[in-house]
C-alpha positions in Angstrom: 86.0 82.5 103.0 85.9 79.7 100.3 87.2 80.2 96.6 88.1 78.7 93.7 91.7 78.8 92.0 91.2 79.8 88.6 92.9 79.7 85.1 95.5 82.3 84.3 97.1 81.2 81.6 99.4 78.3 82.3 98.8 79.1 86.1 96.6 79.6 88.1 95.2 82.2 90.4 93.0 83.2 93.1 90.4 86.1 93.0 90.3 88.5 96.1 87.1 90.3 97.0 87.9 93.9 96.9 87.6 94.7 100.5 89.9 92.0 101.5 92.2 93.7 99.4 91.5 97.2 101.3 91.2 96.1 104.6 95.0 94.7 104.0 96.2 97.4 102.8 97.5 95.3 99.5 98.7 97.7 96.1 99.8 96.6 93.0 102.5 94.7 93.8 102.3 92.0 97.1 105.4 89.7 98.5 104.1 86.2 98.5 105.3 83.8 101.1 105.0 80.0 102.1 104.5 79.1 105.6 104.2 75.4 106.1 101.4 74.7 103.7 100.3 78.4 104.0 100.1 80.7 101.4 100.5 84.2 102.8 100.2 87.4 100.9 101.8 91.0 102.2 101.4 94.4 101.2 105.0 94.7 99.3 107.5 96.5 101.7 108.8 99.9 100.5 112.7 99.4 99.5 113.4 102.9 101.6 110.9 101.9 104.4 111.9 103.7 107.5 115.0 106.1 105.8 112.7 109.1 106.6 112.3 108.9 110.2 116.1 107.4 110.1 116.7 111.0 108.8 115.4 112.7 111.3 116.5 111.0 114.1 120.3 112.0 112.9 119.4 115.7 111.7 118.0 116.2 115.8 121.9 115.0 117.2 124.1 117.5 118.4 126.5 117.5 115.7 124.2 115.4 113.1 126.7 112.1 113.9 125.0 108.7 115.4 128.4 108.2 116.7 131.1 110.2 118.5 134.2 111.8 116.6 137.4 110.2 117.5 140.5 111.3 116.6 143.2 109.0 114.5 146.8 108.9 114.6 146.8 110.5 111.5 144.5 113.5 113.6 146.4 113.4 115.6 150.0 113.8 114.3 149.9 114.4 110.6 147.1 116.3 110.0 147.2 119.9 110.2 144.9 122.9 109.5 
């Protein structure tokens, strides 16, 4: 698809046919990156991408923990209940 860059200001811009912009899924705000001599444009990434499912995942352990419970020195000998 051929465009034209166009006057925004002192910058300049590109116009994107609407269904470009659906089909790639791109919102409000987009993370811009250069590959070589490649402009590429990305839907922006959600900063807590993922922490849903990451979540989960724990809640479904046995006791909740990623990681097994081991017991200090201070468990061990100091510690008592």
């Amino acid at each position: 698809m051929k465009t034209k860059l166009v006057r925004i200001g002192n910058s300049r811009g590109i116009r994107l046919p609407k269904l470009l912009i659906e089909q790639a899924g791109l919102q409000e705000d987009v993370q811009l990156e250069l590959q070589g001599s490649t402009v590429v444009i990305r839907p922006l990434a959600s900063t807590r991408a993922g922490w849903a499912e990451a979540a989960a995942a724990l809640a479904a352990t046995e006791d909740g923990l990623l990681d097994a419970v081991v017991a200090t020195n201070f468990d061990r000998d100091e510690w008592a209940w």
